[in-house]
N, C-alpha and C positions, 0 to 999 in steps of 0.2 A: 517278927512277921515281915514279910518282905510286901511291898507296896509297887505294883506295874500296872504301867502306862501299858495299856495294850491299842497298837495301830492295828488298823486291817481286819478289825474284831469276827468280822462275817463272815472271811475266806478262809479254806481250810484248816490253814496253820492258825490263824487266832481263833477256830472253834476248839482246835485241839489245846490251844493255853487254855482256856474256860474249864476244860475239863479236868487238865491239872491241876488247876486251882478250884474247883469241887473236890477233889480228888483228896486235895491234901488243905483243908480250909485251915488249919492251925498254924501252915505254913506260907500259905501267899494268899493277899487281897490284890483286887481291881478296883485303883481308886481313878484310874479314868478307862475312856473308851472312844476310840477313832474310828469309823469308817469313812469311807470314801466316798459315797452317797446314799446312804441312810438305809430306807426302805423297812417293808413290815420284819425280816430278819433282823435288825440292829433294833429297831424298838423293843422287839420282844426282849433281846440281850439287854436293855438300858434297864425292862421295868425288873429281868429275874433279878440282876446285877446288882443293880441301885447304888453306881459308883459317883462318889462325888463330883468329878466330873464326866462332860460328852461332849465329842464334835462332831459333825458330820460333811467335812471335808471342801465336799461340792459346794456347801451356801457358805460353810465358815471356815474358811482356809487359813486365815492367820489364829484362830483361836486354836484351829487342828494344832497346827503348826507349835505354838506354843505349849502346848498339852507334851510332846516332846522334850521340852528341857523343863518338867516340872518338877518344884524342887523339894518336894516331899515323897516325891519317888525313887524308888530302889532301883530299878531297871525300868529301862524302856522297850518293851518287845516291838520292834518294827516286821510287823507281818503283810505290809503293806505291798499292791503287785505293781511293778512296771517300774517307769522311772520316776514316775510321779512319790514313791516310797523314797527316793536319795535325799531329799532336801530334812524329814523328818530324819535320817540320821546323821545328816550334817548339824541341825539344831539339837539331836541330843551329845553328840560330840564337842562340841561348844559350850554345852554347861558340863562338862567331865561327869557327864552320867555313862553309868553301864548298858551297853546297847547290846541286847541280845539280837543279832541281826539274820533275821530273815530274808531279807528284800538284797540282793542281787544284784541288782541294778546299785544298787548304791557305790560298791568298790567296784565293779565294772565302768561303769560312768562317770564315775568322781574319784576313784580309790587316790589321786593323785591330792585331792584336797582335802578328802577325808580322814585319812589317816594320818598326816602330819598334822591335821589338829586336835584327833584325838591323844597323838604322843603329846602335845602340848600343852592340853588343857589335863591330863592324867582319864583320861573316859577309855573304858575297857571294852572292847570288842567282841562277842563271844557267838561264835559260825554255828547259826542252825541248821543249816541244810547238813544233809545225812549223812553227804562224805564230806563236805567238812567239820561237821562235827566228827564222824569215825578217825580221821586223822587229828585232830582234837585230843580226843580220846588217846590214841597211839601216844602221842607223846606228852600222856601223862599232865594235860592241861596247860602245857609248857608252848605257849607257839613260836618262840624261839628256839627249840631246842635245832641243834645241828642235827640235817639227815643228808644221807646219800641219793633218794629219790621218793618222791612221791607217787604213787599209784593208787586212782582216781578210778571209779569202777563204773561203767555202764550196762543197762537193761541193752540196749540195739534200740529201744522205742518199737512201736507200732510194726513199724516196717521194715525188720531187722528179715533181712535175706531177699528183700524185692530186689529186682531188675531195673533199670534206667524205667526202662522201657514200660515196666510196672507201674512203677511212681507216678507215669504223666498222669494217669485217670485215677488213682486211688481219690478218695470223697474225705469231708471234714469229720463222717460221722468214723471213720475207719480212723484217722490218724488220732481219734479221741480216745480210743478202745486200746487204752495201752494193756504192755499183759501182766503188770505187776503193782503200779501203783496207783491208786484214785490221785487225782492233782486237779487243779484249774487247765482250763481248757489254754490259755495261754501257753503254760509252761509243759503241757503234754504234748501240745506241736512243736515246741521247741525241743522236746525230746526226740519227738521222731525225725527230727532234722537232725539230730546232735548239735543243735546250737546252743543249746541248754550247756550239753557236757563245754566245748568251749571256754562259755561262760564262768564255769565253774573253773577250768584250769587257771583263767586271767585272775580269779577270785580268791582261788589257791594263792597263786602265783602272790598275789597281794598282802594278804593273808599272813603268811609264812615264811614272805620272804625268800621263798624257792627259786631257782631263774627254771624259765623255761624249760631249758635243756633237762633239767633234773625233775621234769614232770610227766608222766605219764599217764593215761587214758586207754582201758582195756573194757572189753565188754565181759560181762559177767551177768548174761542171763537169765538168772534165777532172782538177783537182787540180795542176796543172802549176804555178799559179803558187801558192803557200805566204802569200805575206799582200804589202800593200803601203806603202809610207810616199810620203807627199808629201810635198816642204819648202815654205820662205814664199815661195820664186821659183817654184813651180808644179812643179818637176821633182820626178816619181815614181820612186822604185826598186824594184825587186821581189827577190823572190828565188824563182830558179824552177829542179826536179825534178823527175823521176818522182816520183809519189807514192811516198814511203819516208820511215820515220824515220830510217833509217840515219846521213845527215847530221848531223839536230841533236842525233842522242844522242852521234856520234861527237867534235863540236864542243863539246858540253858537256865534254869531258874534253882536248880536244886545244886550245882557240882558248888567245891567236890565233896559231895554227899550225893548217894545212891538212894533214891525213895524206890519202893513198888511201884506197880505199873500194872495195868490190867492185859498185858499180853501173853498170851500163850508161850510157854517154853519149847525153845526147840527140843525134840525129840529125836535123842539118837538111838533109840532102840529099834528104830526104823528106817531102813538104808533109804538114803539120796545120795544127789552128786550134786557136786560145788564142779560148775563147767566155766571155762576159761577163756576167751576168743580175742584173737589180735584185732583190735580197731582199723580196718583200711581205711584212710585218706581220703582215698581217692572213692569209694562208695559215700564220702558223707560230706558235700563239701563246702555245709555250713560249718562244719565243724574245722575242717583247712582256713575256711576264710577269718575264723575265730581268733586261731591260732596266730595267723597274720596280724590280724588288727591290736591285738593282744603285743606281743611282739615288736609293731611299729608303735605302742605307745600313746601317749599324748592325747589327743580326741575321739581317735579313729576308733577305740570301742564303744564310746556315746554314740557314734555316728554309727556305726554296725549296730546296736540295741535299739535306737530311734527305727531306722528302714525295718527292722525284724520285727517290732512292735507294730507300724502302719501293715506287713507284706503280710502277717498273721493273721490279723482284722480282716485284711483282706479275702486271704483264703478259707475262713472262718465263716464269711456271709458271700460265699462262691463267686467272689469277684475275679480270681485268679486259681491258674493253679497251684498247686503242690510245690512241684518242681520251679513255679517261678517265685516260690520265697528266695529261695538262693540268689534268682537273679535281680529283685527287688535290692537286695541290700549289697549285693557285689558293685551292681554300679551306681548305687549311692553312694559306697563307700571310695570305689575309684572315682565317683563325679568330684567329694569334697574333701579328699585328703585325709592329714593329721596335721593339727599344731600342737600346742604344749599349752594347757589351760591354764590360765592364771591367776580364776577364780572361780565359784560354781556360778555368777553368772554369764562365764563365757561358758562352763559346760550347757547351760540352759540356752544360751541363742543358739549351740552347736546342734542341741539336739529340736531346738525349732529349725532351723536349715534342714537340717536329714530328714524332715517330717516334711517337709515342702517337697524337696527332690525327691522324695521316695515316692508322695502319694502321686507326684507328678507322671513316674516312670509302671506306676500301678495303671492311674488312667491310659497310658498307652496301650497296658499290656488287656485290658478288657475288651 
């Protein structure tokens, strides 16, 4: 029986480990439970639960913190949102545990310090989010294997076919209303910006080892198909579902073994269409700026995830608009540069600076 640390236990992704681990009790226990600030949701998960241990983040931070490299656990699932989630799997990397990684932020904002210490302490890395896990998947659990490119699949978000001119007035409750997946409100604006997708390529990029060039980001409307890989002979693999996470959270704890699933099988005795659309640039350009920050390295994606974090909040409790997410974190980004971080507490002063300058350039913009 496998033993996980489950962070983030209340949001999405840690309701759906709960459920796998009901789902399949012979095969995983919850012997701890992290949230980030408590509340009548995580008690109730403490008393169904009844896991030997609990943190609750906001009062007890070093004990959260340490619940991460606990040493009678199997995996650590870090479902954790923001960047406040990097430091739990810098500490599970550290004691060469297995990090089923959820949180994002983590190899976007740290990948530079994370993963050389995960190669070093031997701690296994294992991509839940849906296209990296479907590219996961693609190569056979190998995230070394040699590819000719990656292709990375998008919804469009909320606002796939608006106008410039569109954008400026669209509301927080419109950009919430994506058309394919439930998510946290966080990461659904970040879709409909495409700064999510971004994120995801630098994460790739990380990940797998890919360079840039050999990564790609298409929009795929329906959400059916999860991300795609081509090899050097030209043949593409995909990996395709209803849109759900249910798969790669279930797979992050179960490969390589295949458990059931309580999902509906697709139905092909019933025509649909698999629709296919080029990503423009220049319609998304949180996603351009992504690319860049990605690209120039070093701090500059902590410092794009910090302003995108403050510029979100902001446009969340109608302090700004839509359209000035982009410019929130463009000229935080152009205000502070990139260095080359030389440890995660220089990513952590990088990303208290970007928090200064961004909410600064926010108060302007109200």
């Amino acid at each position: 029986m496998k033993k996980i640390v489950l962070i983030g236990s209340t949001g999405s992704i840690g309701r759906q480990v709960i459920d796998v681990v009901k789902r399949h009790p012979d095969e995983y226990a919850i012997c701890a439970l992290v949230s980030g600030n408590g509340g009548e949701a995580f008690e109730k998960q403490v008393k169904e639960i009844a896991p030997k241990f609990c943190a609750v983040a906001g009062v007890e931070k070093e004990k959260a913190l340490n619940l991460a490299a606990l040493d009678e656990a199997d995996i650590i699932f870090n479902a954790a949102g923001g960047f406040a989630g990097a430091e739990y799997s810098l500490r599970a990397v550290k004691a060469g545990k297995t990090l089923a990684l959820a949180n994002k932020e983590s190899l976007v904002c740290a990948g530079d310090i994370i993963l050389p210490l995960a190669k070093k302490n031997g701690a296994k890395i294992i991509p839940v989010d849906s296209e990296h896990s479907a590219i996961w998947q693609c190569l056979n659990f190998d995230c070394k294997k040699s590819v000719k490119r990656l292709i990375i699949t998008a919804s469009g978000g909320a606002f796939r076919g608006y106008t410039k001119d569109m954008l400026k007035t669209v509301t927080a409750a419109q950009a919430l209303n994506h058309p394919t997946w439930k998510m946290g409100k966080k990461i659904t604006v970040d879709s409909a910006t495409l700064m999510n997708k971004g994120y995801e390529v630098i994460e790739a990029h990380a990940l797998f080892g890919t360079a840039y060039s050999a990564i790609e980001a298409v929009i795929q409307p329906q959400s059916i198909v999860h991300s795609m890989v081509e090899f050097e002979d030209g043949a593409i693999l995909a990996q395709l579902s209803y849109p759900t996470m249910e798969i790669p959270v279930q797979l992050a704890l179960s490969f390589p073994d295949r458990l059931h699933t309580s999902l509906a099988h697709m139905d092909f005795t019933k025509a649909f269409s698999l629709g296919f659309e080029p990503l423009k640039k220049k319609d998304y350009p949180c996603f351009n700026l992504a690319l860049k920050c990605g690209e120039a390295g070093g701090t500059a994606p902590c410092v794009l995830n910090a302003a995108d974090e403050e510029a979100v909040h902001a446009f969340l409790s109608g302090s700004i608009a839509f359209t000035d997410i982009f410019r929130v974190a463009d000229e935080t980004v152009q205000k502070i540069g990139t260095h080359k971080a030389e440890s995660f507490e220089d990513i952590i002063q990088t990303d208290k600076q970007a928090r200064e300058v961004a909410q600064k350039i926010i108060s302007r913009l109200q």
